[in-house]
MARVOTOR-844369 format. One record per atom (N, C-alpha, C, CB): residue number from 1; residue in three letters; atom name; z, x, y. Coordinates in nm, 2 decimals, m for minus. Glycine has a CB too. Layout:
<nodes>
(NUM, ALA, CA, (Z, X, Y)),
...
</nodes>
This chain:
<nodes>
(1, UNK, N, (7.29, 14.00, 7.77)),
(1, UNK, CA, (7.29, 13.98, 7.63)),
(1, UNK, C, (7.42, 13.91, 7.58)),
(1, UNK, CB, (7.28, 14.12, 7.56)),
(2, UNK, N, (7.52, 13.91, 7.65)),
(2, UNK, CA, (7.64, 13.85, 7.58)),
(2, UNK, C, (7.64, 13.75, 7.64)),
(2, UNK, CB, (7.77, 13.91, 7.59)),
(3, UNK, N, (7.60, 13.67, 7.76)),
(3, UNK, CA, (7.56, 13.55, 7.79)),
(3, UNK, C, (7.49, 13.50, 7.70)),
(3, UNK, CB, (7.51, 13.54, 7.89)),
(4, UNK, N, (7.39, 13.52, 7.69)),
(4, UNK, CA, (7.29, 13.45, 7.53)),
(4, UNK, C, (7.33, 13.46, 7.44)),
(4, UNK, CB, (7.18, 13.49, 7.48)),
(5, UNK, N, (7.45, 13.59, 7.39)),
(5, UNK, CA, (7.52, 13.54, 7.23)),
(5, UNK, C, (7.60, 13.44, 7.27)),
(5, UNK, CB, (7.63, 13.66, 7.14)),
(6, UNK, N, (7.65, 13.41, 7.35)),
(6, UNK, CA, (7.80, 13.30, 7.39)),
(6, UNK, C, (7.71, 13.16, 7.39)),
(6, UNK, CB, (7.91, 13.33, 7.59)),
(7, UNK, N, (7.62, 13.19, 7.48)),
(7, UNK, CA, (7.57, 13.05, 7.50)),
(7, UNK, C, (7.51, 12.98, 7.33)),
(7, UNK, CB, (7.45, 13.06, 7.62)),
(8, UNK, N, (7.45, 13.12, 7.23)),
(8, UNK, CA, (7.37, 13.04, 7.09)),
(8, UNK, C, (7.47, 12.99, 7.04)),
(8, UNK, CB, (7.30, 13.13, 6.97)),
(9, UNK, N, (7.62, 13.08, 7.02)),
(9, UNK, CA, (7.76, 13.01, 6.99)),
(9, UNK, C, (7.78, 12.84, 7.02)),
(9, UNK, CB, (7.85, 13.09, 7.08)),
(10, UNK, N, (7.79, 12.84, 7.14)),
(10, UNK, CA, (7.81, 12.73, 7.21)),
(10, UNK, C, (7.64, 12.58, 7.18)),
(10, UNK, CB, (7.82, 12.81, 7.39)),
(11, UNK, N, (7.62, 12.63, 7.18)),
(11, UNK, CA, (7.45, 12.56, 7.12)),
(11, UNK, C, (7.49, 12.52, 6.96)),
(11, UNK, CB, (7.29, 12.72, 7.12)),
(12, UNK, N, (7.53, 12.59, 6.88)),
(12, UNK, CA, (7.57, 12.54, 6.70)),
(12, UNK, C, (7.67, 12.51, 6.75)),
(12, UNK, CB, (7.59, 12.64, 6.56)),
(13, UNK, N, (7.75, 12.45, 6.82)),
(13, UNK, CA, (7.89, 12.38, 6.81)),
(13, UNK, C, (7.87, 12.22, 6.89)),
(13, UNK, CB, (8.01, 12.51, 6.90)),
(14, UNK, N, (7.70, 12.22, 6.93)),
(14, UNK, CA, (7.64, 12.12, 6.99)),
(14, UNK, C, (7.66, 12.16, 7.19)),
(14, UNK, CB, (7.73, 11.96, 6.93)),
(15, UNK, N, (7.65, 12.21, 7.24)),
(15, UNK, CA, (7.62, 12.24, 7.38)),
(15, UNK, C, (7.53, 12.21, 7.42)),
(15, UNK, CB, (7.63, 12.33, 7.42)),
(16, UNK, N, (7.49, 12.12, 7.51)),
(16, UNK, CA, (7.33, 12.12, 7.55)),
(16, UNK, C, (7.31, 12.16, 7.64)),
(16, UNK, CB, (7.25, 12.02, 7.55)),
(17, UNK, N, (7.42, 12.20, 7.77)),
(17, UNK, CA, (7.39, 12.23, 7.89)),
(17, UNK, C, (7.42, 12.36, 7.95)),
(17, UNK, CB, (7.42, 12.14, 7.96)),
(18, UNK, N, (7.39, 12.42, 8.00)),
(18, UNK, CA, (7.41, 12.59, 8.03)),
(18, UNK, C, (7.37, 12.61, 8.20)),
(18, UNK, CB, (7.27, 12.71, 7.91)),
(19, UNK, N, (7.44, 12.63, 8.25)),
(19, UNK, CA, (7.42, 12.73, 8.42)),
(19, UNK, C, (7.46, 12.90, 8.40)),
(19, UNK, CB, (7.58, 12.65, 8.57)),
(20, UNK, N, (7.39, 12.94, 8.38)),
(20, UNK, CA, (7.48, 13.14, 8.41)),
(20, UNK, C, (7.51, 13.17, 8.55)),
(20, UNK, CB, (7.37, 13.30, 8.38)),
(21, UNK, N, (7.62, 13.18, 8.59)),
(21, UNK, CA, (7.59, 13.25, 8.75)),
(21, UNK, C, (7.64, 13.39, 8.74)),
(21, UNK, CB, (7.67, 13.17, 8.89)),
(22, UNK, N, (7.59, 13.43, 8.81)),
(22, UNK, CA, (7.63, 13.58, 8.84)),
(22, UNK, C, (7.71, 13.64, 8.96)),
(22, UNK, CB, (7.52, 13.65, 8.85)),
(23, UNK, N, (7.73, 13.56, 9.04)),
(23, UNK, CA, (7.82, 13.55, 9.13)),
(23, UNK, C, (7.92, 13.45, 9.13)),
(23, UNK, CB, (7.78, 13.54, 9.23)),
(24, UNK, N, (8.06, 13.46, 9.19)),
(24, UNK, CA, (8.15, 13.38, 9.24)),
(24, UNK, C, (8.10, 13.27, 9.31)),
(24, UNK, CB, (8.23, 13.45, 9.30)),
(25, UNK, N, (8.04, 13.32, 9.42)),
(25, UNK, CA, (7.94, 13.17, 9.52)),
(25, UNK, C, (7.87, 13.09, 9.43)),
(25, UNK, CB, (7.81, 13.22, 9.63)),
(26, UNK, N, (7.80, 13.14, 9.29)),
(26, UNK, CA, (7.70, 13.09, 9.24)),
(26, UNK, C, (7.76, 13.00, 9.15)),
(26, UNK, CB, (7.62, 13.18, 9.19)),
(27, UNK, N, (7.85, 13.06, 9.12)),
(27, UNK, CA, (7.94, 12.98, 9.00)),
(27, UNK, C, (7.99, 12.86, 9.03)),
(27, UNK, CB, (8.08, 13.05, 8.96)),
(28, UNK, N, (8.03, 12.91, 9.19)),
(28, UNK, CA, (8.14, 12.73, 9.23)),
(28, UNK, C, (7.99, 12.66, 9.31)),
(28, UNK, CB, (8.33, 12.75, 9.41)),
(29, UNK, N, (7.85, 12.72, 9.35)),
(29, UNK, CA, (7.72, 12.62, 9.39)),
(29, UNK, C, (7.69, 12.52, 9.28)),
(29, UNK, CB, (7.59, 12.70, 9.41)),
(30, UNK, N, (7.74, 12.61, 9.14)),
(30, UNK, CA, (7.66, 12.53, 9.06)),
(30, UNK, C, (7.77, 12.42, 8.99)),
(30, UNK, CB, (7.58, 12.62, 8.95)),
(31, UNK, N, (7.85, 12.45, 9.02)),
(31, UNK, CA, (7.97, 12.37, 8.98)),
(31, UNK, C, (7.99, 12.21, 9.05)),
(31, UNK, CB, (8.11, 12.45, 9.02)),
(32, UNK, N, (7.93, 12.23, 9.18)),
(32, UNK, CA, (7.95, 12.13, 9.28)),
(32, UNK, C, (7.83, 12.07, 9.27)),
(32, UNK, CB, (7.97, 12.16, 9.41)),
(33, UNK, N, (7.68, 12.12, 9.24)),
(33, UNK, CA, (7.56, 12.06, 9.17)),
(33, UNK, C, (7.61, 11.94, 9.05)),
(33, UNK, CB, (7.47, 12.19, 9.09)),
(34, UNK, N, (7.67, 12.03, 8.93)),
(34, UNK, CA, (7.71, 11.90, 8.82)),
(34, UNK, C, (7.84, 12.00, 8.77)),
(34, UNK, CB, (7.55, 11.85, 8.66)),
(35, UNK, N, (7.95, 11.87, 8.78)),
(35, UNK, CA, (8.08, 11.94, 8.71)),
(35, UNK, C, (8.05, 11.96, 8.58)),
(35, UNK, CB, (8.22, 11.85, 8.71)),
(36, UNK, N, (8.12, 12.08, 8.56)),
(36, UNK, CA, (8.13, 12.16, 8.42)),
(36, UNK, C, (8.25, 12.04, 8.34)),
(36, UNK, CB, (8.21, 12.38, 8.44)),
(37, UNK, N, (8.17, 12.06, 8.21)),
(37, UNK, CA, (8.29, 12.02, 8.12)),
(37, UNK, C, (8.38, 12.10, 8.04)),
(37, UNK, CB, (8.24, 11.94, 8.04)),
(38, UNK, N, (8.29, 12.21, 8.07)),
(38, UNK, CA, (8.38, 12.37, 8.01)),
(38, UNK, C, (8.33, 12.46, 8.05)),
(38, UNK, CB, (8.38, 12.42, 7.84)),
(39, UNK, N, (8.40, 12.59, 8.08)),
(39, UNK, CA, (8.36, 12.69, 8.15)),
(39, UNK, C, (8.38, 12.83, 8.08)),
(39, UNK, CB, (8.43, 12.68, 8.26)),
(40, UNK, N, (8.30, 12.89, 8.08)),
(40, UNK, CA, (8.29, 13.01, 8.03)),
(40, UNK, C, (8.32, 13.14, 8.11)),
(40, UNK, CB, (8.20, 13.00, 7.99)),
(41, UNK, N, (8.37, 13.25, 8.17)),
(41, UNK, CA, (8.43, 13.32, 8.26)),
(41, UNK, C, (8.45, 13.47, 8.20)),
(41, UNK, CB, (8.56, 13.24, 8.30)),
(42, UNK, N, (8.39, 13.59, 8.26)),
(42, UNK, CA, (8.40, 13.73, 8.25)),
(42, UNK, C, (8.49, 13.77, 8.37)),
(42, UNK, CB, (8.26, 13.81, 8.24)),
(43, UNK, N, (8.56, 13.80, 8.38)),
(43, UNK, CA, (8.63, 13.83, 8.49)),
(43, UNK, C, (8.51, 13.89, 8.62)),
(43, UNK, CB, (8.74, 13.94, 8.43)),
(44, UNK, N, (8.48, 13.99, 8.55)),
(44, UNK, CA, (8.35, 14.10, 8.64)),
(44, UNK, C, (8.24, 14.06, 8.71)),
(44, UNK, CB, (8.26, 14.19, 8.56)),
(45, UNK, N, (8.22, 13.98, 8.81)),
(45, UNK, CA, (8.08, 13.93, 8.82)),
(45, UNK, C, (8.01, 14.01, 8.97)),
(45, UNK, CB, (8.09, 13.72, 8.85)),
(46, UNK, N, (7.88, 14.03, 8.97)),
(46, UNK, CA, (7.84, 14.12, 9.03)),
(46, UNK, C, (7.91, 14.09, 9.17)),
(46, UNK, CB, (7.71, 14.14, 9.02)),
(47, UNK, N, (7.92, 14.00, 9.23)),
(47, UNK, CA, (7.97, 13.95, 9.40)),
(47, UNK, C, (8.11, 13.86, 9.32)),
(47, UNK, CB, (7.82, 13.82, 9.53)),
(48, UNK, N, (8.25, 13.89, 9.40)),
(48, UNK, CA, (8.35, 13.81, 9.34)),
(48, UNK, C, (8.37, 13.85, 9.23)),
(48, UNK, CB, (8.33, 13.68, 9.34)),
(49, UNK, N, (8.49, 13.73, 9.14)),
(49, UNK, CA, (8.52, 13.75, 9.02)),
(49, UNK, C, (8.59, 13.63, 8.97)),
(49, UNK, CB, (8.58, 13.87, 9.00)),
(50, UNK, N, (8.53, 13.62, 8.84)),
(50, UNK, CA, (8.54, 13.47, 8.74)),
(50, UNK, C, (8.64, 13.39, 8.80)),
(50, UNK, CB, (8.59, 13.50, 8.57)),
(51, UNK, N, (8.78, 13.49, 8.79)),
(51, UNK, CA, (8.93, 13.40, 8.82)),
(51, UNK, C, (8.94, 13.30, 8.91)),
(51, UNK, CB, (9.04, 13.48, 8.86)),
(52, UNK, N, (8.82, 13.42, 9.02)),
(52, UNK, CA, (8.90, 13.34, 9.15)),
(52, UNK, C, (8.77, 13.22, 9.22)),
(52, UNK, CB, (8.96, 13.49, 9.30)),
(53, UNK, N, (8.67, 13.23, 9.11)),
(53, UNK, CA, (8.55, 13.10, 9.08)),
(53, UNK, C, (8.61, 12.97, 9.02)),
(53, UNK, CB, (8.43, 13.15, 8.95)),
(54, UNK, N, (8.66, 13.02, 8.92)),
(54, UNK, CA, (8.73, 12.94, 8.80)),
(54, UNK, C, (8.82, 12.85, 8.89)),
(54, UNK, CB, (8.84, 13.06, 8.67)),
(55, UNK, N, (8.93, 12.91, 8.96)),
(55, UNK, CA, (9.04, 12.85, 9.04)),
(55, UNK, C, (8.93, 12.75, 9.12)),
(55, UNK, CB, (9.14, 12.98, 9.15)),
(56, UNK, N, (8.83, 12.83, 9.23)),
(56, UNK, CA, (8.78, 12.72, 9.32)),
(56, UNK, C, (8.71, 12.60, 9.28)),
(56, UNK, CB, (8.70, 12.76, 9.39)),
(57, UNK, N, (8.67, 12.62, 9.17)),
(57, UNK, CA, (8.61, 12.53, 9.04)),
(57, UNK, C, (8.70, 12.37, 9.02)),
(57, UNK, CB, (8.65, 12.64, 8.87)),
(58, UNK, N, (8.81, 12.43, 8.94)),
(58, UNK, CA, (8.93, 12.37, 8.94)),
(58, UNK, C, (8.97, 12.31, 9.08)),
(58, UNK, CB, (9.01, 12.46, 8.89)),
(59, UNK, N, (8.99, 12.34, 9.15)),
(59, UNK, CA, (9.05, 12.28, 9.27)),
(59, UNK, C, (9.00, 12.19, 9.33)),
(59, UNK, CB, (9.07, 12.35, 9.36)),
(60, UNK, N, (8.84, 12.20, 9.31)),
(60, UNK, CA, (8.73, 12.04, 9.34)),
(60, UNK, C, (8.72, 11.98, 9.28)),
(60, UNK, CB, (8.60, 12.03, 9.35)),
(61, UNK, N, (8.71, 12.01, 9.12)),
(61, UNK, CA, (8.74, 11.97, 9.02)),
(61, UNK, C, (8.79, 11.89, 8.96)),
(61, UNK, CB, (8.76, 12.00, 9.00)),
(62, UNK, N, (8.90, 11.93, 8.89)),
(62, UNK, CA, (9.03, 11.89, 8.86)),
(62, UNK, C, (9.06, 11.99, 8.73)),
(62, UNK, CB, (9.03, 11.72, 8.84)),
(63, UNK, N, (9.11, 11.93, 8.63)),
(63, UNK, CA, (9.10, 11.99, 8.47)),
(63, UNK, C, (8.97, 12.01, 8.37)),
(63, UNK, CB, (9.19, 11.89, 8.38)),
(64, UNK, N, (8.94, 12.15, 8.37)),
(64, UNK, CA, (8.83, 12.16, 8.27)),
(64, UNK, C, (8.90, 12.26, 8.23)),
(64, UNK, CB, (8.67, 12.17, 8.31)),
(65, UNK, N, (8.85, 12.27, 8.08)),
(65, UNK, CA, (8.88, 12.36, 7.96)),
(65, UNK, C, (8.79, 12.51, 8.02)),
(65, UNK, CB, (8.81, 12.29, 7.76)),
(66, UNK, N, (8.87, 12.58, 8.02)),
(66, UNK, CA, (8.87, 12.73, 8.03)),
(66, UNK, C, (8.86, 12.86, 7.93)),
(66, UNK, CB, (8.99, 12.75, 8.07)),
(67, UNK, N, (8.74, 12.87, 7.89)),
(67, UNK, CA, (8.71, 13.03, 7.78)),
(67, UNK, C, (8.71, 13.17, 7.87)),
(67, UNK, CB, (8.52, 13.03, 7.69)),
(68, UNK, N, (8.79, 13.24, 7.91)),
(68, UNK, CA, (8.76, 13.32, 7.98)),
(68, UNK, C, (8.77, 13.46, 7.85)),
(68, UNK, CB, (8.87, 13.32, 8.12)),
(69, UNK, N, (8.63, 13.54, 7.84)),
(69, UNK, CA, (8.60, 13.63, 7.74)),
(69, UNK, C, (8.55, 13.77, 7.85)),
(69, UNK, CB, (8.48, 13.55, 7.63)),
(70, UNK, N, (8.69, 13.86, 7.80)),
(70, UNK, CA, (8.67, 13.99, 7.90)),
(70, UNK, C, (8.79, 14.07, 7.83)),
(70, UNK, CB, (8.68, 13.97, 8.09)),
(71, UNK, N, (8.70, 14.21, 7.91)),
(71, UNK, CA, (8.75, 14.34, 7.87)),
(71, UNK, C, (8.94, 14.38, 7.95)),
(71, UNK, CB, (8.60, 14.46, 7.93)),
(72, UNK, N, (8.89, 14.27, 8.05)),
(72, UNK, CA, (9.02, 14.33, 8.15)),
(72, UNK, C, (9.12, 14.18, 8.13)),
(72, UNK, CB, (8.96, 14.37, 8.37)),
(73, UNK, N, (9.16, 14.12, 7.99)),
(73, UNK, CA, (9.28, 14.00, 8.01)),
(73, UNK, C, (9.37, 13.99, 8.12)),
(73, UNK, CB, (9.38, 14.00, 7.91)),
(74, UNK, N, (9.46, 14.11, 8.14)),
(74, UNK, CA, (9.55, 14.10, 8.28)),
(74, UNK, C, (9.51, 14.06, 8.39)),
(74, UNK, CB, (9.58, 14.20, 8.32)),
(75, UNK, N, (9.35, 14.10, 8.41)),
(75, UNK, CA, (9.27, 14.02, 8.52)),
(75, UNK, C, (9.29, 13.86, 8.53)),
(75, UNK, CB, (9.12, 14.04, 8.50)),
(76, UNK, N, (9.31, 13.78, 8.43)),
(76, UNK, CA, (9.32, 13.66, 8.47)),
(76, UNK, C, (9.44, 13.62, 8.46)),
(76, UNK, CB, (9.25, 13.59, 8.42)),
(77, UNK, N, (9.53, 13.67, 8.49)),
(77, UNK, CA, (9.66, 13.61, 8.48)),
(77, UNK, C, (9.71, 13.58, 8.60)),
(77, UNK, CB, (9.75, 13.67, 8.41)),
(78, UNK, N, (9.77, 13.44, 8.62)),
(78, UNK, CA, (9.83, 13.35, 8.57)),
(78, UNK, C, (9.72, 13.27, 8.52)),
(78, UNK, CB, (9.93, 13.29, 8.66)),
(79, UNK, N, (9.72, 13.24, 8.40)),
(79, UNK, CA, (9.57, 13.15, 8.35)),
(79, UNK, C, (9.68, 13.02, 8.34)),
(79, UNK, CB, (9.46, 13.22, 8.16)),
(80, UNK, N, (9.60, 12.92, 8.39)),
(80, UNK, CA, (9.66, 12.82, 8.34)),
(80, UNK, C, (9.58, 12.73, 8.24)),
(80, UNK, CB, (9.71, 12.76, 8.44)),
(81, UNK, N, (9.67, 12.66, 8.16)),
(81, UNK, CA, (9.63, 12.57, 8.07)),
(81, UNK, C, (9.51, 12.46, 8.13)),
(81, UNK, CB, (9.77, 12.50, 8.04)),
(82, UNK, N, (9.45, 12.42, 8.10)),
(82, UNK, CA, (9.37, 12.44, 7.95)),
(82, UNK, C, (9.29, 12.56, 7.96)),
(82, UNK, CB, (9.26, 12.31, 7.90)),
(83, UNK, N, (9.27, 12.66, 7.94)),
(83, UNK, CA, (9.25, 12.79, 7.95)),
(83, UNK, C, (9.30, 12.89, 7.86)),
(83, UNK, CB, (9.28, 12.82, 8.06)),
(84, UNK, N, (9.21, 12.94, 7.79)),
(84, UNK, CA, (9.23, 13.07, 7.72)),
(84, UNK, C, (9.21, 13.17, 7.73)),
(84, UNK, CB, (9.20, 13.08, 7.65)),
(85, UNK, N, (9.24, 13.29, 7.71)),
(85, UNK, CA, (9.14, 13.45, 7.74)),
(85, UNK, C, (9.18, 13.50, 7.62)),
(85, UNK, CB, (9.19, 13.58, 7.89)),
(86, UNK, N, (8.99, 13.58, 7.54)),
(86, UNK, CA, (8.97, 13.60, 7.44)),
(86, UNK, C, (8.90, 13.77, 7.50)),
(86, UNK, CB, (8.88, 13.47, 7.36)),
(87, UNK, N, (8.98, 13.88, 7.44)),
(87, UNK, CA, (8.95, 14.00, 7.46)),
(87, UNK, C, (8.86, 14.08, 7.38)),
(87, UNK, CB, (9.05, 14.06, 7.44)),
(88, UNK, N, (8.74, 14.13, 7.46)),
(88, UNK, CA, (8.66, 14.21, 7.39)),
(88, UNK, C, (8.74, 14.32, 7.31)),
(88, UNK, CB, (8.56, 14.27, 7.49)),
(89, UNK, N, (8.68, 14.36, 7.17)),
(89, UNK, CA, (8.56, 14.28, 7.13)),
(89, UNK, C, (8.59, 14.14, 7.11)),
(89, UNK, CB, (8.51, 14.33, 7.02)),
(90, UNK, N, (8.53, 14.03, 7.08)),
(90, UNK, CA, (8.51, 13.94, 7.01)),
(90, UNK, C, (8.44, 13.89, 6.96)),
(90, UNK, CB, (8.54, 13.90, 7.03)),
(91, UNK, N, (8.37, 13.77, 6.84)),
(91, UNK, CA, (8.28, 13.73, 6.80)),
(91, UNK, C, (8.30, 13.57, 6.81)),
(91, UNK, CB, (8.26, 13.80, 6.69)),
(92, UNK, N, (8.19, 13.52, 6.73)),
(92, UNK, CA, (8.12, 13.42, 6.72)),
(92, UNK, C, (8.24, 13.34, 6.73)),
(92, UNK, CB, (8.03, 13.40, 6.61)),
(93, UNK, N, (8.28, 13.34, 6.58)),
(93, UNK, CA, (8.38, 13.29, 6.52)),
(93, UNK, C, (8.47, 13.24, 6.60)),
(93, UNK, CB, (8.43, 13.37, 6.44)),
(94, UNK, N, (8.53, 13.34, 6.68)),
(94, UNK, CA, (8.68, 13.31, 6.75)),
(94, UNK, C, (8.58, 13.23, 6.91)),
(94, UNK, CB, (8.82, 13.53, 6.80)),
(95, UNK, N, (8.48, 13.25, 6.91)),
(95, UNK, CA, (8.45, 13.15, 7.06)),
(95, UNK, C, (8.42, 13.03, 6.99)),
(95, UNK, CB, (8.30, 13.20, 7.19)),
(96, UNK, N, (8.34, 13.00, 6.89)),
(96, UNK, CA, (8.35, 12.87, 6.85)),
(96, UNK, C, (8.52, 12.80, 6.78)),
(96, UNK, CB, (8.21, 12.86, 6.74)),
(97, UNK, N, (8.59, 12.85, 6.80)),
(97, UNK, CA, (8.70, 12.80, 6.71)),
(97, UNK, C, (8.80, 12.75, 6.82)),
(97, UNK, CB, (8.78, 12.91, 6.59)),
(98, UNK, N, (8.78, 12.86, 6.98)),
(98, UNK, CA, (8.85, 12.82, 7.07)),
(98, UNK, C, (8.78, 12.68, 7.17)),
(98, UNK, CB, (8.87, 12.96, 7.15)),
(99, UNK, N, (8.65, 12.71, 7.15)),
(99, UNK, CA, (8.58, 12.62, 7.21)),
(99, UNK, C, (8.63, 12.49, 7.19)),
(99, UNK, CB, (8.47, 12.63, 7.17)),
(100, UNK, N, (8.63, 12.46, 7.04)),
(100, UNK, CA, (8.65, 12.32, 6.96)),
(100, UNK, C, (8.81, 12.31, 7.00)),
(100, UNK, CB, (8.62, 12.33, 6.76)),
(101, UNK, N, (8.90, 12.37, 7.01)),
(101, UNK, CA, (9.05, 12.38, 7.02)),
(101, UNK, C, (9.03, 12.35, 7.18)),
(101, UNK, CB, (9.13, 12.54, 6.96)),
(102, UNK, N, (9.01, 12.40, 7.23)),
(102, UNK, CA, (8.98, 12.37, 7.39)),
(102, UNK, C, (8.93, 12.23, 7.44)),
(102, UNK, CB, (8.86, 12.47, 7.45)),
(103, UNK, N, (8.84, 12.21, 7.38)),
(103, UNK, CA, (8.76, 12.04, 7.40)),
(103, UNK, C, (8.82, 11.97, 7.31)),
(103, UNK, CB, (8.59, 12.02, 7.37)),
(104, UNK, N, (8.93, 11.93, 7.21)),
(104, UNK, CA, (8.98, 11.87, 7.11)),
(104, UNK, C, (9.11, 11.83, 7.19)),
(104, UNK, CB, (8.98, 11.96, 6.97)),
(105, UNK, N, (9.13, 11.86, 7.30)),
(105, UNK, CA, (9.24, 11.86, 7.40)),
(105, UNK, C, (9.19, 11.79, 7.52)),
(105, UNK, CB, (9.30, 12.01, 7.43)),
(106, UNK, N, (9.06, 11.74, 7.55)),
(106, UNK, CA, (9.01, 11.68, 7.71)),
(106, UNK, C, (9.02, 11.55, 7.59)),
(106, UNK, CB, (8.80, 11.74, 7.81)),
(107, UNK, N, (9.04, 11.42, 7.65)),
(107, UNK, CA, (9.01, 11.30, 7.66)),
(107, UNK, C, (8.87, 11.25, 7.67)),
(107, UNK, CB, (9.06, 11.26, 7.75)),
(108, UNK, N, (8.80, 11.17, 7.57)),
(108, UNK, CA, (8.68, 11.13, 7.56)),
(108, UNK, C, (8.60, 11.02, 7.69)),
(108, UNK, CB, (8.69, 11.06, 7.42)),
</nodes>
């Protein structure tokens, strides 16, 4: 359910493209399918966890903007830039405002 609020978020702010994974393996399969241009991240994922997706992400990667939205913030620390962590609760509001603040900072 909070995947589909985040993602309608992300959809009115213009998003057209969406992967959910539910695992760490799944996260960095689908990453290597098509690079993310932003990433979205719960720390908790049923196998693994966001941070250490996020990192392998990044490391093939390179720089993509980082929303990490969870109950446990300390979990992702050392977050690095361009990366944020937004603490449940949260709403709409504050993911579309980080979103735009997040991508208003990548190069066109």
């Amino acid at each position: 359910m909070i995947a589909l609020a985040i993602q309608v978020t992300l959809e009115d702010e213009g998003v057209t493209s969406f992967d959910i994974a539910a695992t760490e393996a799944d996260a960095i399969a689908m990453a290597d399918k098509q690079r993310p241009t932003f990433i979205t991240s719960d720390v908790a994922l049923l196998e693994g966890t966001g941070p250490r997706a996020v990192a392998a992400i990044l490391a093939k990667h390179g720089s993509i903007p980082v929303l990490f939205l969870t109950g446990n913030p300390e979990d992702c620390v050392p977050v690095t830039p361009p990366a944020v962590v937004l603490t449940k609760p949260f709403d709409a509001r504050q993911i579309a405002l980080t979103y735009r603040a997040l991508t208003s900072l990548v190069p066109d």
